[in-house]
KEKE-3310 file (N, C-alpha, C; in steps of 0.2 Angstrom, whole numbers, plus 5000, padded with zeros to 4 digits):
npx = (4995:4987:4970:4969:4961:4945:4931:4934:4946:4935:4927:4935:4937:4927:4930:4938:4933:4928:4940:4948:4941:4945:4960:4965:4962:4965:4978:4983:4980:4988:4999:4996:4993:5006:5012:5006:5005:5022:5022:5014:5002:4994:4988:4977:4970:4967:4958:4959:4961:4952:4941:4938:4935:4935:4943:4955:4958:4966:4964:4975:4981:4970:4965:4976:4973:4965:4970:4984:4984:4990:4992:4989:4985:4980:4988:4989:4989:5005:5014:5033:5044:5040:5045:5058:5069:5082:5076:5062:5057:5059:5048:5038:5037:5036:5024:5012:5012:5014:5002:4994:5001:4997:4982:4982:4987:4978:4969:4971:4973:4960:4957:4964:4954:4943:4944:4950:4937:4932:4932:4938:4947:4944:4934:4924:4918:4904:4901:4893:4903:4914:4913:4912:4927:4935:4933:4936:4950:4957:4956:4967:4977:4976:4981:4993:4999:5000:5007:5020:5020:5021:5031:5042:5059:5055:5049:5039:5034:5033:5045:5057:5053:5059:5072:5074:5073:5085:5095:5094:5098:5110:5110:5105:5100:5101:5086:5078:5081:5073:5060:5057:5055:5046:5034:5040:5046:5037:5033:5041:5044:5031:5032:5043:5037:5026:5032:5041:5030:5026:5034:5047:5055:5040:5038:5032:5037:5032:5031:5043:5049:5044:5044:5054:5050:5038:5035:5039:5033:5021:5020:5024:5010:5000:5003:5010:5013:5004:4996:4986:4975:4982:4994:5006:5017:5026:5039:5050)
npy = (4900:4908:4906:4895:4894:4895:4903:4911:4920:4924:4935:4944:4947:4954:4966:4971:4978:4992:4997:4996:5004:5018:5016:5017:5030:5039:5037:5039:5052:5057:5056:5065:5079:5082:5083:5094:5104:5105:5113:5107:5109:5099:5086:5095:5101:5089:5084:5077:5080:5076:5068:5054:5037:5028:5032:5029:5016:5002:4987:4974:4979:4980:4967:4962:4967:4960:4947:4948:4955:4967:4982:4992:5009:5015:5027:5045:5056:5066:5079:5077:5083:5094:5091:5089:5090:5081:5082:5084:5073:5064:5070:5068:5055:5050:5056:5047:5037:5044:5050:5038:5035:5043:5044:5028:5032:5040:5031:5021:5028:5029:5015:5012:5021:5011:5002:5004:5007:4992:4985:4973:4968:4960:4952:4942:4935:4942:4954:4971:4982:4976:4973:4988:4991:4983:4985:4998:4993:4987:4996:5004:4995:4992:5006:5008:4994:4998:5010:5004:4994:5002:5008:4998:4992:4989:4989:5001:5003:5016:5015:5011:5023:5032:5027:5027:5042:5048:5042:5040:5049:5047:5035:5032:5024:5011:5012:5016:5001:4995:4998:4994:4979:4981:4973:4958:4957:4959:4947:4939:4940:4940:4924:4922:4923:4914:4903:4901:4903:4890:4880:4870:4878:4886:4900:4917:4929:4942:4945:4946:4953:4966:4967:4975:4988:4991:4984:4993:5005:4999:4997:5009:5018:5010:5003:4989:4976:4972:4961:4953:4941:4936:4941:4944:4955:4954:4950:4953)
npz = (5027:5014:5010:5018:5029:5024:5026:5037:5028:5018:5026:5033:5021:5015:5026:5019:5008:5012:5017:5004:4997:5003:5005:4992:4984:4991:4992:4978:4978:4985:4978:4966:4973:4980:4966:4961:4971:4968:4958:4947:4936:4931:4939:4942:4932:4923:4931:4944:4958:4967:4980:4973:4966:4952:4943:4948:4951:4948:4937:4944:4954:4963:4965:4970:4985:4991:4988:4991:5001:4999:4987:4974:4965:4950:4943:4944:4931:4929:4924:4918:4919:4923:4936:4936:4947:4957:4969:4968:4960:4971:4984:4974:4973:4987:4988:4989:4997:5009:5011:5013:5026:5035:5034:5039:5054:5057:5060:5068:5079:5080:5082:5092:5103:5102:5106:5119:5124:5125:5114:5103:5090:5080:5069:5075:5091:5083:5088:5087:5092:5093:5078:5072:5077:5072:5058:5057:5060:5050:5039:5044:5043:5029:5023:5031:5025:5011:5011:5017:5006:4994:4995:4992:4982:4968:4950:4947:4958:4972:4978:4968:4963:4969:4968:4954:4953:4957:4951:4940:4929:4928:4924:4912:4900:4909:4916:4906:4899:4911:4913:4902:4903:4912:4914:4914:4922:4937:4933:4937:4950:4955:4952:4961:4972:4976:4972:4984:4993:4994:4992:5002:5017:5017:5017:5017:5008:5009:5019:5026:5018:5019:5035:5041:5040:5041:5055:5065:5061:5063:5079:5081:5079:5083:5093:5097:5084:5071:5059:5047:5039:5028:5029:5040:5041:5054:5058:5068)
capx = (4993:4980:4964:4968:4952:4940:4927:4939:4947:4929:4926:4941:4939:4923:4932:4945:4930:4929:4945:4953:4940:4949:4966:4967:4960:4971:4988:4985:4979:4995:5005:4995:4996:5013:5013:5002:5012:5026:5019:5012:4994:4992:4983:4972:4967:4961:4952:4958:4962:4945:4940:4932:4940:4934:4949:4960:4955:4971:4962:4979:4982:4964:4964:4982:4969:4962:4974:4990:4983:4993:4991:4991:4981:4980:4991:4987:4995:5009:5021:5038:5045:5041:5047:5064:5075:5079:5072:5054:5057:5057:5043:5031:5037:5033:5017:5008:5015:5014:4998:4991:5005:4993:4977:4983:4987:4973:4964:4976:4969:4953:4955:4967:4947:4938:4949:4950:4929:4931:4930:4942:4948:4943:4926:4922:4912:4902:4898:4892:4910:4920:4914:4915:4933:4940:4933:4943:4960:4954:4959:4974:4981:4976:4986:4999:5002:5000:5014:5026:5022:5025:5038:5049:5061:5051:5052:5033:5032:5036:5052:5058:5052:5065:5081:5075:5074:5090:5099:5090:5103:5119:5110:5096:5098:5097:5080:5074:5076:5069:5055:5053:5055:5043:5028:5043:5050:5034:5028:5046:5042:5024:5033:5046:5032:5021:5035:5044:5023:5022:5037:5048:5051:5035:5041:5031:5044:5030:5031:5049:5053:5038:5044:5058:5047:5029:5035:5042:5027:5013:5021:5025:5007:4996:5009:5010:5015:4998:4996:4980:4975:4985:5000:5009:5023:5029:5043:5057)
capy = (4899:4910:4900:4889:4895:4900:4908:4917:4923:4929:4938:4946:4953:4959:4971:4975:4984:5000:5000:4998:5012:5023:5018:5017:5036:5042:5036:5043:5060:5059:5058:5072:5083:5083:5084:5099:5108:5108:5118:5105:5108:5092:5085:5101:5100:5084:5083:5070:5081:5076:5061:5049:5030:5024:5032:5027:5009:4999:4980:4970:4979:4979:4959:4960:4970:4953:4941:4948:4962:4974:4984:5001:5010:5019:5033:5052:5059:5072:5081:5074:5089:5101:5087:5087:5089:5075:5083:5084:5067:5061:5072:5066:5048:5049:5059:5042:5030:5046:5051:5033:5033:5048:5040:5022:5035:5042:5024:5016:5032:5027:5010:5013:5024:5010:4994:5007:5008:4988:4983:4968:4971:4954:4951:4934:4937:4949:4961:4977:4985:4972:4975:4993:4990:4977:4989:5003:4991:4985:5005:5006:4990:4995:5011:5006:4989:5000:5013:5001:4990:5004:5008:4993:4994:4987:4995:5003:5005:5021:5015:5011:5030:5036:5025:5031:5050:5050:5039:5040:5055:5046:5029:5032:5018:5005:5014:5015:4995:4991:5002:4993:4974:4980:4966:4951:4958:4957:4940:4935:4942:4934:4917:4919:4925:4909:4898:4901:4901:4882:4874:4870:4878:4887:4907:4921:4931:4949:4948:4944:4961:4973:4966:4980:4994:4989:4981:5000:5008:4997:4998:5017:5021:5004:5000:4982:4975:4967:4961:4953:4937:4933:4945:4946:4957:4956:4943:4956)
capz = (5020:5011:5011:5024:5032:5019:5029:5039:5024:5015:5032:5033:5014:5016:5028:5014:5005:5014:5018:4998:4994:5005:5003:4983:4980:4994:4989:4971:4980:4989:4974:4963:4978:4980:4959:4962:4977:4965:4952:4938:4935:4927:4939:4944:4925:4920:4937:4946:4964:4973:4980:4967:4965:4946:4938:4952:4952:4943:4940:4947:4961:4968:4964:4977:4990:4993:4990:4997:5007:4997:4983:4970:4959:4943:4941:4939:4927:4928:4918:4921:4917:4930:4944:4935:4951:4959:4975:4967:4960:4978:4986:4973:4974:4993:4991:4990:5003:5016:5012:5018:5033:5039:5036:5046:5058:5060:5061:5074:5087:5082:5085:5102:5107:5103:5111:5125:5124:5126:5107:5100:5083:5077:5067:5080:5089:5079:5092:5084:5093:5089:5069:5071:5078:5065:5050:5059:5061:5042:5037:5048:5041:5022:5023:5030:5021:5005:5012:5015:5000:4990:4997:4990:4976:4963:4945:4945:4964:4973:4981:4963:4956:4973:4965:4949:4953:4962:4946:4932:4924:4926:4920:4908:4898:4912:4919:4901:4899:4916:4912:4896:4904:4918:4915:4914:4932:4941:4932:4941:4955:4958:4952:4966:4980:4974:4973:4992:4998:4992:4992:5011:5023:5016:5017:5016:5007:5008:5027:5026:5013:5022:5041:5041:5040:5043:5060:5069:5059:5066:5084:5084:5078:5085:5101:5095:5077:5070:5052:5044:5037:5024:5029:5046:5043:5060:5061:5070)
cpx = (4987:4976:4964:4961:4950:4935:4929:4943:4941:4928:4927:4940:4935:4925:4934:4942:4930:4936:4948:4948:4941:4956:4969:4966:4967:4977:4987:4986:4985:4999:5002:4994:5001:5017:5012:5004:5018:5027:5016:5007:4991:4984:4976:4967:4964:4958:4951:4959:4955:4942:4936:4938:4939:4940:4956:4960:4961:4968:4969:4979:4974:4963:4971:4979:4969:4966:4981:4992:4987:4990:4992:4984:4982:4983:4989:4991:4998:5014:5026:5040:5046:5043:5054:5071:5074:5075:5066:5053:5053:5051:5036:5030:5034:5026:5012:5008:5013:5006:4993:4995:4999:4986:4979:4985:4984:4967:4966:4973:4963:4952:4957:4959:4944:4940:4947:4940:4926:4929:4937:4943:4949:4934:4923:4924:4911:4897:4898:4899:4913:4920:4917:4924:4937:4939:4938:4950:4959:4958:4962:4977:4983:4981:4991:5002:5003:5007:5019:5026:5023:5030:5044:5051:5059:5049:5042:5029:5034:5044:5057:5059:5058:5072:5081:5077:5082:5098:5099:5096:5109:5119:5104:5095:5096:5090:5077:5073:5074:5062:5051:5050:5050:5038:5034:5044:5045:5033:5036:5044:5037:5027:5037:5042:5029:5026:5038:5036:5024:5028:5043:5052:5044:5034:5035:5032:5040:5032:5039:5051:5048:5040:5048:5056:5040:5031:5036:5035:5020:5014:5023:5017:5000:4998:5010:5011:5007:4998:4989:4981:4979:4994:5002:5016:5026:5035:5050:5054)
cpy = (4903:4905:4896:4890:4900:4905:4913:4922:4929:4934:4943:4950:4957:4967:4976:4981:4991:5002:5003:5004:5018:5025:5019:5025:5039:5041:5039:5051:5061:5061:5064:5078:5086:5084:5092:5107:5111:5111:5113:5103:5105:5089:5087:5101:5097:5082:5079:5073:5082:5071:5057:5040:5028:5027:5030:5019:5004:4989:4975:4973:4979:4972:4959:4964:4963:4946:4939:4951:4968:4976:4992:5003:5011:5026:5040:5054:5064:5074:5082:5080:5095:5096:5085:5088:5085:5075:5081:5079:5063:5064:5067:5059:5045:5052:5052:5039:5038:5046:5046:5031:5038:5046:5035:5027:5037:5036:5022:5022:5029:5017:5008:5014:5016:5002:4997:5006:4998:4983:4978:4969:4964:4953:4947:4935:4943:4954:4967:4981:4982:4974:4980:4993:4988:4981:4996:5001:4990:4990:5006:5001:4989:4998:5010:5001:4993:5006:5010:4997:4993:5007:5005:4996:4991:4990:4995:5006:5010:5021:5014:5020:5033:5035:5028:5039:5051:5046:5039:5044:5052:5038:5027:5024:5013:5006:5012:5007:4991:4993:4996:4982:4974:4972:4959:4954:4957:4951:4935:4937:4938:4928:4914:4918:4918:4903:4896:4900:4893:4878:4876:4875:4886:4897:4913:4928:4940:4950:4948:4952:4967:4972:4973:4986:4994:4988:4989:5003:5006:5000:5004:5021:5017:5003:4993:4983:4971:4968:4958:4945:4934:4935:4947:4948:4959:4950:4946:4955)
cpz = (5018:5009:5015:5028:5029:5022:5032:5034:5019:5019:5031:5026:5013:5019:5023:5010:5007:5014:5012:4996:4997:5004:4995:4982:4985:4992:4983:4972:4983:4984:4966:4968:4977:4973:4957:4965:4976:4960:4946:4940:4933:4930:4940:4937:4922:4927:4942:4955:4967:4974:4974:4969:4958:4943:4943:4951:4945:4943:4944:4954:4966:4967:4972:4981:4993:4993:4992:5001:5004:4991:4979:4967:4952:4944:4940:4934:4927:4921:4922:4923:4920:4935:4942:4940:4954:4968:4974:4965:4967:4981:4982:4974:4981:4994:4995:4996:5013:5016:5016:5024:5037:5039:5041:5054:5061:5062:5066:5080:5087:5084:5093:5106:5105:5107:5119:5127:5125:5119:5107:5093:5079:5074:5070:5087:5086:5082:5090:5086:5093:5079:5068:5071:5075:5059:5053:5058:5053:5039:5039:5044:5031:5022:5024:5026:5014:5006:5012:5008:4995:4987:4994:4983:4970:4957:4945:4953:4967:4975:4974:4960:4963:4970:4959:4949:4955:4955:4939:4928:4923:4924:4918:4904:4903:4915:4914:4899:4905:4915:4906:4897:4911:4919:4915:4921:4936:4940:4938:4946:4959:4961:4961:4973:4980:4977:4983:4995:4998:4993:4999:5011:5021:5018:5013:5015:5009:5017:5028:5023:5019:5030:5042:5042:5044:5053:5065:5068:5063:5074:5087:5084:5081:5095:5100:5086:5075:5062:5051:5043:5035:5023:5035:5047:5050:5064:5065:5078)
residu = (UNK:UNK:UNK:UNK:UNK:UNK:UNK:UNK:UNK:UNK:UNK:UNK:UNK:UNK:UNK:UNK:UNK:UNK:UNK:UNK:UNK:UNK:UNK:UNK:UNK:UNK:UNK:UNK:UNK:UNK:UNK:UNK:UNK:UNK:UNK:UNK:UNK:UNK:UNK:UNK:UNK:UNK:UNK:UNK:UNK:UNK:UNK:UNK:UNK:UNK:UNK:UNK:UNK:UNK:UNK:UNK:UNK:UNK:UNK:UNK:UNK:UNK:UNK:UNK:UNK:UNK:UNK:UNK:UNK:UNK:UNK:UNK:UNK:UNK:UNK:UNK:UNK:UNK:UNK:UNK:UNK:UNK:UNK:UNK:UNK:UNK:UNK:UNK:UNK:UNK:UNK:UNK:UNK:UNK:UNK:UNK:UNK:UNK:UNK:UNK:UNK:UNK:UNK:UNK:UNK:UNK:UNK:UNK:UNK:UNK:UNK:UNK:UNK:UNK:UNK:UNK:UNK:UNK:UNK:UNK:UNK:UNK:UNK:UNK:UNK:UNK:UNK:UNK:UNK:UNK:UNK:UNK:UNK:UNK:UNK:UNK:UNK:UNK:UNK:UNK:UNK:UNK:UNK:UNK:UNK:UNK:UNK:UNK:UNK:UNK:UNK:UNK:UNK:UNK:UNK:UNK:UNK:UNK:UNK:UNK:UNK:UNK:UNK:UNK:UNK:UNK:UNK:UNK:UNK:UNK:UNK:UNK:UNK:UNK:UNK:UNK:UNK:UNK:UNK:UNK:UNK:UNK:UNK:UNK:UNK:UNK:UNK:UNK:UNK:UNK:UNK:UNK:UNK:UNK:UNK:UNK:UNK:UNK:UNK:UNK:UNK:UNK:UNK:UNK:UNK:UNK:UNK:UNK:UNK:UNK:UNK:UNK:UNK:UNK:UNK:UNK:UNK:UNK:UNK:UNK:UNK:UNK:UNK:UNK:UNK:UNK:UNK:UNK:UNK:UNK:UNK:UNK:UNK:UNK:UNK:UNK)
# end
C-alpha cells in the first residue's frame, strides 16, 4: 500500500526528482521530434526542440510521479495536419514512450556498471554507491514506467492517440465524444485504481495493466523485472 512506510516512501521520492526532470522533458522531445522528422515545423517554431522542462511540466501528471510512480507531461504542439496518415499518426504517437524506452536503456547499462562495481540499487544503507546506484535505477525505472504507462489505451495517453490514428476516419464521432468526455474517463479511472487499492483482495490494478509489457522490458534491459515503491509491475 502506498504510505505503508512513510519514510521509505519520502526516501524513495526524493529519488523521483532527478529522475521526472529527465523523463518529462524527454518524452515530449520524443514526440516533437518525431512531429518534426515528418515535416511539421510547429515545434521547431515555437521553440520547444531543446531540453528545458517548465513548459513541459503538466501539474497532474508530475503529482502521479510521486504517487503512482507514473506520469505525463504537457504537450508540444503540432499541426495535426501534416501527421494526417495513419502511419505518421503512429510514429508520432510512439515518439514519446520510445524516446524514454532509450533512455531506461541507457540507465539499466549504467546500473548493470555499477551493481557490477559492487553498488546495491537501494537508498539503505546510504553508501555513497548505493545512492549513486538507486538514482541511476530511479531513471531506468522513471522511463520506463512512463513508456509503458503511456502506452495504455487511455483517451489522452499515447496508446489511445495509436487506436485513434488508425480509427479515427471511419469513426469520428466516437473519438470526437470521447475526446470531449475525456476529464469524466479519468476521474472513473482514478475511482476504479483507488477503489481495487482499498477494498479486498486489495489489487493494485497499475501493476496488474503495466505487468504485460513493463515485465519483458525491465528483464530484457535490467535482466530481472524490478518495480519501485509504490509500483511492482512484475506479477508474470
Amino acid at each position: 500500500m502506498l504510505f505503508a512506510d512513510p519514510a521509505l516512501w519520502l526516501i524513495t521520492a526524493v529519488f523521483l526528482v532527478p529522475a521526472a526532470v529527465i523523463a518529462i522533458p524527454v518524452h515530449e522531445l520524443g514526440h516533437g521530434f518525431a512531429a518534426y522528422w515528418q515535416g511539421d515545423p510547429t515545434p521547431r517554431n515555437r521553440g520547444f526542440l531543446h531540453p528545458q522542462l517548465r513548459p513541459f511540466i503538466e501539474p497532474y501528471g508530475l503529482v502521479a510521479v510521486f504517487l503512482a510512480n507514473v506520469g505525463w507531461g504537457a504537450p508540444i504542439p503540432v499541426n495535426e495536419y501534416r501527421l494526417g496518415g495513419i502511419l505518421n499518426r503512429i510514429v508520432y504517437a510512439l515518439g514519446g514512450p520510445l524516446a524514454n524506452l532509450a533512455v531506461a536503456a541507457v540507465a539499466a547499462f549504467g546500473v548493470r556498471l555499477l551493481e557490477g562495481a559492487g553498488a546495491i540499487a537501494t537508498p539503505i544503507p546510504p553508501s555513497p554507491i548505493n545512492v549513486l546506484g538507486f538514482a541511476v535505477f530511479a531513471i531506468f525505472f522513471l522511463n520506463l514506467s512512463f513508456a509503458v504507462f503511456n502506452l495504455l489505451p487511455i483517451p489522452g495517453l499515447d496508446g489511445w492517440r495509436i487506436i485513434e490514428g488508425i480509427f479515427r476516419n471511419r469513426n469520428a464521432r466516437f473519438f470526437f465524444d470521447v475526446s470531449t468526455r475525456r476529464r469524466e474517463i479519468w476521474v472513473g479511472v482514478i475511482l476504479v485504481l483507488v477503489l481495487a487499492s482499498f477494498l479486498p483482495p486489495h489489487i493494485n490494478l497499475l501493476d496488474v495493466v503495466m505487468a504485460p509489457l513493463y515485465h519483458p522490458l525491465s528483464a530484457l534491459l535490467l535482466g530481472r523485472c524490478a518495480g519501485y515503491v509504490s509500483l511492482h509491475p512484475c506479477l508474470l
